[in-house]
VONU-31556 format. One record per residue (C-alpha): residue in three letters; x, z, y. Coordinates in steps of 0.05 Angstrom, whole numbers, plus 5000, padded with zeros to 4 digits. Example, Ala and Ser with C-alpha at 12.3 -4.5 7.8 and 13.67 -1.06 7.14 Angstrom:
ALA524651564910;SER527351434979;
! end
This chain:
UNK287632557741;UNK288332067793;UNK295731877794;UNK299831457750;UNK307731497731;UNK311031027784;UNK306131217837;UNK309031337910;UNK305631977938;UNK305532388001;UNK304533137982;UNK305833888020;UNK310734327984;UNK306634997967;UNK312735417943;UNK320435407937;UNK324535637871;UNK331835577854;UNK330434987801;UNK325934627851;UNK319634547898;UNK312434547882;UNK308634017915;UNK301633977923;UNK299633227913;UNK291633407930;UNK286834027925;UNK287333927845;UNK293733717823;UNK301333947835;UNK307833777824;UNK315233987814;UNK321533647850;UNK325933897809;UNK333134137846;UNK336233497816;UNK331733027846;UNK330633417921;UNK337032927943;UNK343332557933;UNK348732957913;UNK349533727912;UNK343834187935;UNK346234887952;UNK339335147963;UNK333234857965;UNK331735288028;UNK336534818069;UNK332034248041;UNK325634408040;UNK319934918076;UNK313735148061;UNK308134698088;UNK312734078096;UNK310133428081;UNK314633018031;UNK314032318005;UNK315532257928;UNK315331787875;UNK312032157805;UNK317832087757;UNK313432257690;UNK306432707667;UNK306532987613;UNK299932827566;UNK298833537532;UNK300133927596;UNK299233497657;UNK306033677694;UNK307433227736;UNK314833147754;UNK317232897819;UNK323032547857;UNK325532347929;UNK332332157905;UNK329131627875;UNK326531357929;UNK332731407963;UNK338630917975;UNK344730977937;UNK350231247980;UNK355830877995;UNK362631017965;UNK368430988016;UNK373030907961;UNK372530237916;UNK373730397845;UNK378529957807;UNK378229587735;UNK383130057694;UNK386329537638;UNK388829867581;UNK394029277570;UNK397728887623;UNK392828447658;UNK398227967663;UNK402127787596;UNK398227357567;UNK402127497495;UNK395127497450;UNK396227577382;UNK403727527379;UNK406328197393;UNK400228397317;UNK404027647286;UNK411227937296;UNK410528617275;UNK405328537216;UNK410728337158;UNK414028967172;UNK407129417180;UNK405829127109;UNK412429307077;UNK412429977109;UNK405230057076;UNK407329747006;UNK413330357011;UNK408030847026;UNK402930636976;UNK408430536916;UNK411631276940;UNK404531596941;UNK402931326874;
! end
């Protein structure tokens, strides 16, 4: 085997499935794209992607030693798409009282006394 984990590769899928496409990589070896890695996003059918005798550029994600399955990807040689949205930092506490270890310093006396009146009740 010719081809190395990493390697970018242009190859002819041979046959569609619901989990993926097989792609032949030369007269020897093949390859599966599986559904997950056909495109960004959510793949209704692999039909809409793909055809019989199409040539596809892929990147070989992984072979496996014992059996020689080679696993293949286009997402990842795709861009990331662009979110329209910006996601914001989500602070658990108010970003802008700046209180540190006061609010712990006031209460603590009273979180010990209430444990001390648990402890001597429990015991």
């Amino acid at each position: 085997m010719n081809y190395r984990i990493g390697d970018i590769v242009t190859g002819k899928v041979t046959g569609i499935q619901p989990y993926g496409a097989f792609v032949a990589l030369d007269d020897e070896e093949q390859g599966l794209i599986h559904i997950s890695e056909c495109q960004q996003g959510y793949v209704a059918s692999l039909n809409d992607v793909f055809q019989v005798g199409q040539a596809v550029q892929v990147i070989i994600l992984d072979i496996d030693e014992y059996t020689h399955k080679i696993s293949l990807s286009i997402r990842a040689l795709q861009d990331r798409p662009v979110s329209g949205r910006r996601r914001r930092k989500h602070f658990w506490t108010n970003r802008k009282a700046h209180s540190g270890f006061k609010p712990i310093a006031d209460n603590l006396a009273g979180w010990i006394s209430d444990f001390q009146a648990y402890d001597e009740h429990n015991h």
